[in-house]
C-alpha positions as CSV (number, residue, x, y, z in Angstrom):
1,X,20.7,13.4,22.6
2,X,24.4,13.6,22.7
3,X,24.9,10.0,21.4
4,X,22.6,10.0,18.8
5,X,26.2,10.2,16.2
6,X,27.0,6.9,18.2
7,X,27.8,4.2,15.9
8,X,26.1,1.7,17.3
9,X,23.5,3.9,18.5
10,X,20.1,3.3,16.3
11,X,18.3,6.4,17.4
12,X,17.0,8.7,20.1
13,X,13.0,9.0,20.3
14,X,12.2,12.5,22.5
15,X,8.7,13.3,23.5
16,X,7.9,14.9,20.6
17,X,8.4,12.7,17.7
18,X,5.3,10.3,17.9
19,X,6.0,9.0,14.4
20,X,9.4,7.9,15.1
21,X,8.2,6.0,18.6
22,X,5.7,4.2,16.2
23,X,8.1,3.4,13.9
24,X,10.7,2.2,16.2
25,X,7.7,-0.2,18.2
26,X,7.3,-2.1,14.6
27,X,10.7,-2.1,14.1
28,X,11.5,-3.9,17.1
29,X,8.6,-6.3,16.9
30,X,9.3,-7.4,13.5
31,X,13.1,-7.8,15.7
32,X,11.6,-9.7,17.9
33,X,9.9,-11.9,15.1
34,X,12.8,-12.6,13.1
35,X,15.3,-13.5,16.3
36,X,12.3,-16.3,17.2
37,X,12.9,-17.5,13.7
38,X,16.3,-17.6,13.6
39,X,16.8,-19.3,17.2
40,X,13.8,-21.7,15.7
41,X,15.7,-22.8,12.5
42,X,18.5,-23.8,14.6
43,X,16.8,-25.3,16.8
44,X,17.9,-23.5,19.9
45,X,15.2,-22.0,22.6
46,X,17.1,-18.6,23.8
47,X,19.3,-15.8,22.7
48,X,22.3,-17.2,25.4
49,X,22.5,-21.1,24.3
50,X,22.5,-19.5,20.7
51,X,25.5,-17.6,21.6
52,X,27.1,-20.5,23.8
53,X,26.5,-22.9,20.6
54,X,28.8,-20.2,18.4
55,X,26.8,-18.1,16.2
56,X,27.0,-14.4,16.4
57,X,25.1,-13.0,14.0
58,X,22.9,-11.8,15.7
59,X,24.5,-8.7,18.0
60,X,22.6,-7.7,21.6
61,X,20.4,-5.0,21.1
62,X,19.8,-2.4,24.0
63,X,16.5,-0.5,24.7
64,X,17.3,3.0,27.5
65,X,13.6,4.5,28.4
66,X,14.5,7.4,30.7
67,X,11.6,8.3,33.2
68,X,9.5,5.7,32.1
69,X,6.2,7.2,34.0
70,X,6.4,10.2,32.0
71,X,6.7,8.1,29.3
72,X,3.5,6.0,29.8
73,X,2.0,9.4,30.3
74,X,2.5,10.3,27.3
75,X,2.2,7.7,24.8
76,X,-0.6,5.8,27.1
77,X,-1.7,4.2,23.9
78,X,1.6,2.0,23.0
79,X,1.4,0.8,26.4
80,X,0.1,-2.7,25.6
81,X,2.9,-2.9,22.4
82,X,5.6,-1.9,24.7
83,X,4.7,-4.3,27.5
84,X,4.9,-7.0,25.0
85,X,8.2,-6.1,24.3
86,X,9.4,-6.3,27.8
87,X,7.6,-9.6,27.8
88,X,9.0,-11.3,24.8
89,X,12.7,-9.8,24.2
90,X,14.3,-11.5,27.0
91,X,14.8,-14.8,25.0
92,X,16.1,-13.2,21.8
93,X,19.1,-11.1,23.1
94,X,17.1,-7.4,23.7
95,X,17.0,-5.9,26.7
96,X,15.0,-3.2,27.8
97,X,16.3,-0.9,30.6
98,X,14.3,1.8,32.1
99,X,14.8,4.8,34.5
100,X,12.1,5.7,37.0
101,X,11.9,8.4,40.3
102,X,9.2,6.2,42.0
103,X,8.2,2.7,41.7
104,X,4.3,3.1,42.0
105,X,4.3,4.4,38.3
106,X,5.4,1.4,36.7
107,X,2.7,-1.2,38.2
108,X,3.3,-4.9,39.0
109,X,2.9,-6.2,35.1
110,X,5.8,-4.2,34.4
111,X,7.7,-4.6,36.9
112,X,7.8,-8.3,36.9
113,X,9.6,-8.4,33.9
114,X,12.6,-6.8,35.0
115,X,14.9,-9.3,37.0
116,X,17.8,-6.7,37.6
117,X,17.1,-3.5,39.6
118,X,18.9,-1.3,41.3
119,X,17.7,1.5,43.1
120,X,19.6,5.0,43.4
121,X,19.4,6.9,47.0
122,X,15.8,7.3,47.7
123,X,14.2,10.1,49.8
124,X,11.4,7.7,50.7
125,X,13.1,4.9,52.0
126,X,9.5,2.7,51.1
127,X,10.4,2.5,48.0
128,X,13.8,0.0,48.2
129,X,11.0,-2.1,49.6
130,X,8.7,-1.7,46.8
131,X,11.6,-2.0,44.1
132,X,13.1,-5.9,46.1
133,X,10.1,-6.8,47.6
134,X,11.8,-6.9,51.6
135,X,15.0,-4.5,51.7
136,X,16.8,-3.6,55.2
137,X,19.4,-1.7,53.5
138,X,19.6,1.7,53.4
139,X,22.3,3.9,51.9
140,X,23.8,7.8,52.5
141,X,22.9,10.1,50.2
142,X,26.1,9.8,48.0
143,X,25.9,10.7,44.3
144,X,26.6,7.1,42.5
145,X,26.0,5.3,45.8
146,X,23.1,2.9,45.1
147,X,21.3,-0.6,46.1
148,X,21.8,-4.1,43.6
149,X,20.1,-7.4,44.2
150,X,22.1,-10.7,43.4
151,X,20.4,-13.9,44.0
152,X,17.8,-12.4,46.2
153,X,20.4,-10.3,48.2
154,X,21.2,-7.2,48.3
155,X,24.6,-5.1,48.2
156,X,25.6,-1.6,48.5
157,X,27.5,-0.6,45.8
158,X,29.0,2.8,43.8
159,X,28.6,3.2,40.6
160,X,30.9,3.9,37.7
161,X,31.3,8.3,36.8
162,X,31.8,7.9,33.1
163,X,32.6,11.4,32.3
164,X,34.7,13.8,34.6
165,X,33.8,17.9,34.9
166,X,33.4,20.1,37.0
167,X,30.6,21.3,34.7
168,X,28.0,20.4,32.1
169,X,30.3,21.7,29.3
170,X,33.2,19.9,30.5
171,X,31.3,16.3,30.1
172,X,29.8,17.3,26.9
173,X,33.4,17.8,25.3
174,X,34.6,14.5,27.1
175,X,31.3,12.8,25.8
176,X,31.8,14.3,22.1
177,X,35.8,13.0,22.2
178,X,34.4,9.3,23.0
179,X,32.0,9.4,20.4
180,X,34.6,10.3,17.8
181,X,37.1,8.0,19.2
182,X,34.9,5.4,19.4
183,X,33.0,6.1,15.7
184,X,37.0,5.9,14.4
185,X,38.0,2.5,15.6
186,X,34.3,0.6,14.7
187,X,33.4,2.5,11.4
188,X,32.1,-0.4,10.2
189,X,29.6,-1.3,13.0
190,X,27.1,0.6,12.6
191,X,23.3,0.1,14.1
192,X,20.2,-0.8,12.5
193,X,18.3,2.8,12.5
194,X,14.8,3.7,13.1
195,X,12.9,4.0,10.3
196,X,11.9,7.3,9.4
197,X,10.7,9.8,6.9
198,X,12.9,13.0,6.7
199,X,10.9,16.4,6.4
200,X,11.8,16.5,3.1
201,X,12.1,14.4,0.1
202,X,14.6,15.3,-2.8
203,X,15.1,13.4,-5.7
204,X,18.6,12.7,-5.0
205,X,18.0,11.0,-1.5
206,X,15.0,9.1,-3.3
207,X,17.4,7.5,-6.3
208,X,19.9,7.1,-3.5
209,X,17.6,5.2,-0.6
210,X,15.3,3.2,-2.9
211,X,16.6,2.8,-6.3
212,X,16.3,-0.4,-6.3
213,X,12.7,-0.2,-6.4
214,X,13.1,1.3,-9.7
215,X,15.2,-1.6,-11.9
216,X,11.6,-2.6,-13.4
217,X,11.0,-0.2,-16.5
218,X,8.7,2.7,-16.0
219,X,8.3,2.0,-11.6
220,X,9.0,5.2,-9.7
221,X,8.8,5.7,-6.1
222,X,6.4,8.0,-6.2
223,X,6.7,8.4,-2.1
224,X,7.2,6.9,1.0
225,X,4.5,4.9,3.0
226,X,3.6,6.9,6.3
227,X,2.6,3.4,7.7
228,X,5.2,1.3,7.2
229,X,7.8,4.2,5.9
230,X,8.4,2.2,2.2
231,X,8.6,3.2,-0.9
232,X,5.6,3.6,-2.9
233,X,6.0,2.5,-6.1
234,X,3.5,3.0,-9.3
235,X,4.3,1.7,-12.8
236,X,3.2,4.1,-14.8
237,X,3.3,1.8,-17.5
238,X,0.2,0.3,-16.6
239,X,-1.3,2.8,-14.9
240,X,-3.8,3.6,-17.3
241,X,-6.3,6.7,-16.0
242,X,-4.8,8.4,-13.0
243,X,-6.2,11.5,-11.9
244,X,-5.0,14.0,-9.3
245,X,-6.9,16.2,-7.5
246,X,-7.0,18.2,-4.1
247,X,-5.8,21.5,-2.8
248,X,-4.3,24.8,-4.0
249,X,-0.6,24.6,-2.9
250,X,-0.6,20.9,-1.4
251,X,2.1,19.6,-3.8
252,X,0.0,18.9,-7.2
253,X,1.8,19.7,-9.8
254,X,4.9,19.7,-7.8
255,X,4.3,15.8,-7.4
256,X,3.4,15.0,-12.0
257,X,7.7,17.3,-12.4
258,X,9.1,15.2,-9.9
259,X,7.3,11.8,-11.5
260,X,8.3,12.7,-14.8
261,X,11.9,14.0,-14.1
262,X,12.7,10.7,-12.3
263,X,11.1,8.6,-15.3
264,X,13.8,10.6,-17.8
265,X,16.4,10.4,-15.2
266,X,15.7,6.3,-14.7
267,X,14.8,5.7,-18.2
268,X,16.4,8.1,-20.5
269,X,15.3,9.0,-23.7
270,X,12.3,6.2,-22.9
271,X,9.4,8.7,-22.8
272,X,7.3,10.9,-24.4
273,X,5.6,13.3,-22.9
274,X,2.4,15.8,-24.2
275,X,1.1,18.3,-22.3
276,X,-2.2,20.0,-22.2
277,X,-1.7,23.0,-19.7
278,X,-4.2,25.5,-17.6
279,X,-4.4,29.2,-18.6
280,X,-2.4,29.4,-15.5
281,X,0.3,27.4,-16.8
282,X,1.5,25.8,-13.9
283,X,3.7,22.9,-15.7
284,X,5.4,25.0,-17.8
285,X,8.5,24.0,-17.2
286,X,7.5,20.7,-18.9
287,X,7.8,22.7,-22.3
288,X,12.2,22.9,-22.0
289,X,12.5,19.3,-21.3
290,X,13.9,16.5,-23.6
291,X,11.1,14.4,-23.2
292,X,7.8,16.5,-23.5
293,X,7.2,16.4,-27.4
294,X,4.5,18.6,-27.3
295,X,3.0,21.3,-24.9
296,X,0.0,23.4,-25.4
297,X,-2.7,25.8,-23.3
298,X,-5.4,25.0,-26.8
299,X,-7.8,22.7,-25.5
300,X,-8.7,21.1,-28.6
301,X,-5.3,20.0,-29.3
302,X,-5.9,17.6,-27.0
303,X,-8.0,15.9,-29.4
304,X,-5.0,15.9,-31.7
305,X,-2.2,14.9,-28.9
306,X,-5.1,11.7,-28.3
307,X,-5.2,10.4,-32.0
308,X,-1.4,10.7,-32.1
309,X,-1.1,8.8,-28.9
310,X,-3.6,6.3,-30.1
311,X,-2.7,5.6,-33.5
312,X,1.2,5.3,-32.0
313,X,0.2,2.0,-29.6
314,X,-2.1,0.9,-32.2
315,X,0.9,0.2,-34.5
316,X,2.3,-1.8,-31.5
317,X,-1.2,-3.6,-30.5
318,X,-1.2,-4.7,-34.0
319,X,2.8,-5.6,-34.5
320,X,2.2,-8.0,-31.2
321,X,-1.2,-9.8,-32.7
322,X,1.1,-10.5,-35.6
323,X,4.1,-12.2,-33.7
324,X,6.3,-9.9,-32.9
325,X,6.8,-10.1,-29.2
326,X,9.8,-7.8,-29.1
327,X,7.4,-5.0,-30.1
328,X,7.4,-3.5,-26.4
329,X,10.8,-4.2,-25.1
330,X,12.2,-0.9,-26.1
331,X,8.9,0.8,-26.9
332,X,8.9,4.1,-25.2
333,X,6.6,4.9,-22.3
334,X,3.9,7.6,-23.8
335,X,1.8,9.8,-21.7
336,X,-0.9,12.7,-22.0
337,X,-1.1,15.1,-19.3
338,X,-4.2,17.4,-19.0
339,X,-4.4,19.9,-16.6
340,X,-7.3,21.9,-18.2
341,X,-11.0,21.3,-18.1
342,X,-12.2,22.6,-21.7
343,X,-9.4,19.9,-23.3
344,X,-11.4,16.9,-21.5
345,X,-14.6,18.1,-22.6
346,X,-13.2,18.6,-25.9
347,X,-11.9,15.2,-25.8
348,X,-15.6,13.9,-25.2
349,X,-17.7,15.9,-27.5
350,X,-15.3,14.9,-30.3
351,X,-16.8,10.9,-31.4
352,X,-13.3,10.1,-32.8
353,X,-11.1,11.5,-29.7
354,X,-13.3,9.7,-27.1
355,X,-13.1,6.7,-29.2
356,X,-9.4,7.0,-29.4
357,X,-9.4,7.4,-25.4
358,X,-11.6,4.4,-24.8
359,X,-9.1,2.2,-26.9
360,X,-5.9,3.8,-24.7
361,X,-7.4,2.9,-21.7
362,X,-9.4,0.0,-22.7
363,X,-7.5,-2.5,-25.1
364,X,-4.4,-0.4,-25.2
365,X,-3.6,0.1,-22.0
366,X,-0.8,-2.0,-22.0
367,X,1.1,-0.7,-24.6
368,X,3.0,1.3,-22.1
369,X,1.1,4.1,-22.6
370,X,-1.1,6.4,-19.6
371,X,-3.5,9.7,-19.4
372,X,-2.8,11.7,-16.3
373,X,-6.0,14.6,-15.9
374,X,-6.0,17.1,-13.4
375,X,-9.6,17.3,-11.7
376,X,-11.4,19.6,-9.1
377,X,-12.2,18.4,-6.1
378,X,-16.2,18.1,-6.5
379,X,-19.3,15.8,-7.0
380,X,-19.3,14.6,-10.3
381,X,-22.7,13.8,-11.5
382,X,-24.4,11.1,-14.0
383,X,-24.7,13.8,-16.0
384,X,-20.6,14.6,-16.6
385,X,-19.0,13.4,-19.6
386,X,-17.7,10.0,-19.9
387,X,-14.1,10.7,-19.2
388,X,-15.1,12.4,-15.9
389,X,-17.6,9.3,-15.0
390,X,-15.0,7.3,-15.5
391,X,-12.7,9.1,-13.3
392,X,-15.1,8.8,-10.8
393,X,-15.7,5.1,-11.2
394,X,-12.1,4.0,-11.4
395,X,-10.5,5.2,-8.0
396,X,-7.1,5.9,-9.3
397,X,-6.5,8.9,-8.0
398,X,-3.2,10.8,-6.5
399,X,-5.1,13.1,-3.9
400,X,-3.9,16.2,-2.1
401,X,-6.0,17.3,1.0
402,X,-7.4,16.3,3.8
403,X,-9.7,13.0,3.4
404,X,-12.5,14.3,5.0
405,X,-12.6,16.8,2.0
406,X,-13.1,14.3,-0.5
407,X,-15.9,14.9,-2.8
408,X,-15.4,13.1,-5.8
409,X,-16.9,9.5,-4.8
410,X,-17.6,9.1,-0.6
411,X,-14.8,7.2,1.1
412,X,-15.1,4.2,3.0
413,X,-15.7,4.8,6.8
414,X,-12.7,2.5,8.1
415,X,-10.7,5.1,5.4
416,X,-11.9,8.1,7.1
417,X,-11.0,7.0,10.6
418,X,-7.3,6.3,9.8
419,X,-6.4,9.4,8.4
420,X,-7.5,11.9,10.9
421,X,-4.9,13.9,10.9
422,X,-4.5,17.2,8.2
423,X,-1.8,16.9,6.0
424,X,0.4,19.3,5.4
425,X,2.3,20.6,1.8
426,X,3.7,17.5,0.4
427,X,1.6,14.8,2.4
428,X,-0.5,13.4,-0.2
429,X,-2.6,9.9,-0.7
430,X,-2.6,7.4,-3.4
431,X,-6.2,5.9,-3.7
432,X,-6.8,2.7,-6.2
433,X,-9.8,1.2,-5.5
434,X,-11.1,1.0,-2.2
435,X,-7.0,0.8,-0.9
436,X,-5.7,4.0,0.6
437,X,-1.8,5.0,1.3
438,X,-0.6,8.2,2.8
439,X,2.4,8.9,1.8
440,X,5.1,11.5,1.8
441,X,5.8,13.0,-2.2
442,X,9.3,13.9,-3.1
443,X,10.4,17.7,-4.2
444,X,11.4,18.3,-7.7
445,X,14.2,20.5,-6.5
446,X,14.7,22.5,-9.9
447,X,11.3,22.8,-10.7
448,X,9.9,25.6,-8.0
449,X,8.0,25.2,-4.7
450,X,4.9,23.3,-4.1
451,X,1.9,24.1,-5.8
C-alpha cells in the first residue's frame, strides 16, 4: 500500500475492492489489445524486436499479485480472464509476477506460463522440486537466501534488502524518502491508472475529468458508467420526455440541481427553466437561480408554463419551415419540470395543454426544448392519462432503486440478472428503451444532501 503515491505505480487492488480488480482486468486487456496492434502495424511479432528495432513508445508494464492462492480464492471467478493474461502478455512487454507459500495452489496451466521462478527457503523441501521440475539444491534458512533457474540450472543466490531497519517504522520512513525522491526527479512519468469511480462525485471533479464530453451544446455527463467507468452523457436537447422515478432519499431530485446547475454552468444564460414543484417543495432552490423563469407549487399553472413553452418553439418550428436555418443556433434550451401529480393530470384534462404537450414532444421535440415529470414508482394502467401512458410506453426514465423494484413497465430478464446488487444513495440507472446503464450521479454540492 505504501507505493500506491509511486509515480509510475498505476494502483494497488486489496481484497476488498472488487470493482477496482474488475476494472483493472479490462484495462489490461484492452492493454493487451492495443500492444498487438501496434506491434501488427509495424509489422513486428514481439514486444523485444519492437524495442531492438527502436521504438519506445510503448513502456514495460509490471503486474505484482502477492499470495496468489489467496487470491484465486477470492476472486475464483476472474480466474479464466486472469489466466489469459498470463497467457498473452508475454509478447507485448507485460509481465506478470506472482508471490505464492506453496506451489500446489497455483496448478500446472498456471504455472506453465511463468519461465522465471525462484523459490525462497522452503520448510518442505518437495516443493523446489515442484517449483523446477528436478531440484538437488537445497538452501539454509537465511532471510534473502533463495533458489534461481538459468538455462535449466539452478544457483543459489541472496537477494537484494531494499530498505534497512531494525524495525517496521524504520523501513516505512526509508520507503516514504524513496518515493518522494523518486516522484521529484520523474514528475513527468506518471502511470496509466486504474479506472475507477470515486465514492463521490462533485461537480467540480465532473467539469474537471470529462469536460470534454460536454463541447456539444446542451450534453451533460449526467454520471459515470459502473461498467465501463465512462461518462454518461444525455443531450437534453433532444431528450424529449424523461421521467424519474424511484426511492425516497436515493438521489432524485438531488440528480434534476446537479443536471441543471451544470447546464447554466456549461451553457450560460442558454436555458430556461419552469418549475412545477410538490407541496413538499423539494426543488426549491430552483426558484433563486438565474435560469428558472418561473417556479410554482399551483398545479394548473402547469397548463400555463406548457402553452408558453409551446407557443415559444412554435415560433422557431415555423422560422425554420420558412428558411431560416440559423433559427436554433443560439436558441436557448427550454425545459418544464414537474414534480407534482395534480399538474400532469391538469395538463391532460385541459384539450389545449395536452395538445400543446403532444406538439413538444411530437413535432417539436427538436426545437431544443424537453419535459422532465417526476413519477411514483407503480403500475400504470390503460386507464391513466395519456401523459402517464406515454411515460410508460417510452422507457426514458432516470431510475432510483433497486431494479427488482421496478413497477412501472416489467424489465427484461437479461436486465434483471445484471443488476443484482442494491444500490446505494447516489447509484442510479438510466433506462431508454430496452438499454440499461448503472451509473454513479454527481452531488450538487450547494444544493443540500440527497433526496
Amino acid at each position: 500500500m505504501l507505493f500506491r503515491s509511486l509515480n509510475h505505480v498505476g494502483g494497488v487492488v486489496t481484497p476488498s475492492e472488487d470493482e477496482k480488480l474488475k476494472n483493472f482486468i479490462k484495462m489490461i486487456n484492452s492493454e493487451i489489445t492495443y500492444r498487438k496492434e501496434v506491434l501488427s502495424k509495424a509489422g513486428i511479432s514481439s514486444f523485444s524486436s519492437y524495442k531492438e528495432a527502436g521504438f519506445s513508445d510503448l513502456p514495460q508494464i509490471l503486474i505484482m499479485v502477492d499470495n496468489f492462492i489467496g487470491f484465486r480464492e477470492l476472486y475464483g471467478k476472474y480466474d479464466d480472464e486472469f489466466l489469459n493474461i498470463c497467457r498473452e502478455c508475454i509478447s507485448v512487454g507485460i509481465s506478470v509476477i506472482i508471490t505464492t507459500s506453496q506451489t500446489n495452489g497455483i496448478g500446472y496451466k498456471y504455472l506453465s506460463n511463468f519461465s522465471t521462478r525462484m523459490a525462497l527457503y522452503c520448510n518442505d523441501s518437495n516443493e523446489y522440486s515442484a517449483l523446477f521440475d528436478y531440484c538437488s539444491e537445497r538452501i539454509d534458512n537465511i532471510p534473502g537466501r533463495a533458489i534461481i533457474e538459468r538455462d535449466k540450472k539452478q544457483y543459489e543466490c541472496q537477494t537484494y534488502l531494499a530498505f534497512q531497519g531494525e524495525k517496521e517504522i524504520d523501513r516505512v520512513q526509508e520507503i516514504k524518502q524513496y518515493i518522494s525522491e523518486t516522484n521529484s526527479r520523474n514528475k513527468n512519468t506518471i502511470a496509466k491508472r486504474i479506472p475507477l469511480i470515486p465514492a463521490s462525485l462533485t461537480k467540480g471533479f465532473m467539469v474537471e475529468q470529462f469536460g470534454q464530453y460536454m463541447k456539444e451544446q446542451f450534453s451533460i455527463v449526467i454520471g459515470l458508467d459502473y461498467a465501463t467507468v465512462t461518462p454518461c452523457v444525455l443531450d437534453f436537447a433532444s431528450a424529449g420526455l424523461l421521467a424519474i422515478t424511484g426511492r425516497e432519499g436515493a438521489g432524485r431530485h438531488n440528480w434534476l440541481k446537479y443536471s441543471i446547475d451544470m447546464i447554466a454552468t456549461e451553457y450560460p444564460e442558454m436555458s430556461k427553466v419552469y418549475v412545477v414543484d410538490h407541496i413538499g417543495k423539494k426543488l426549491s432552490s430552483l426558484k433563486e437561480c438565474d435560469h428558472t423563469v418561473a417556479y410554482t407549487v399551483v398545479a394548473d399553472d402547469a397548463i400555463l408554463y406548457m402553452k408558453e413553452i409551446e407557443q415559444q418553439v412554435k415560433e422557431r418550428y415555423d422560422a425554420l419551415v420558412a428558411g431560416n436555418d440559423e433559427i436554433l443556433k443560439n436558441a436557448e434550451l427550454l425545459m418544464l419540470v414537474v414534480d407534482n401529480p395534480d399538474a400532469l393530470t391538469a395538463i391532460s384534462n385541459d384539450p389545449e395543454a395536452l395538445a400543446a404537450y403532444k406538439n413538444i414532444v411530437g413535432r417539436y421535440k427538436e426545437m431544443k426544448v424537453c419535459m422532465i415529470a417526476f413519477v411514483e414508482n407503480g403500475n400504470i394502467p390503460y386507464s391513466a392519462s395519456e401523459i402517464m401512458k406515454n411515460i410508460r410506453d417510452q422507457r426514458n426514465f432516470i431510475y432510483f432503486d433497486d431494479i427488482s423494484n421496478m413497477k412501472i413497465f416489467d424489465v427484461p430478464l437479461a436486465i434483471s440478472r445484471n443488476y443484482k446488487k442494491p444500490i446505494v444513495p447516489g447509484d442510479g440507472y438510466y433506462i431508454k428503451d430496452n438499454a440499461c446503464i448503472k451509473m454513479k450521479t454527481s452531488i450538487c454540492s450547494h444544493r443540500g444532501g440527497v433526496s
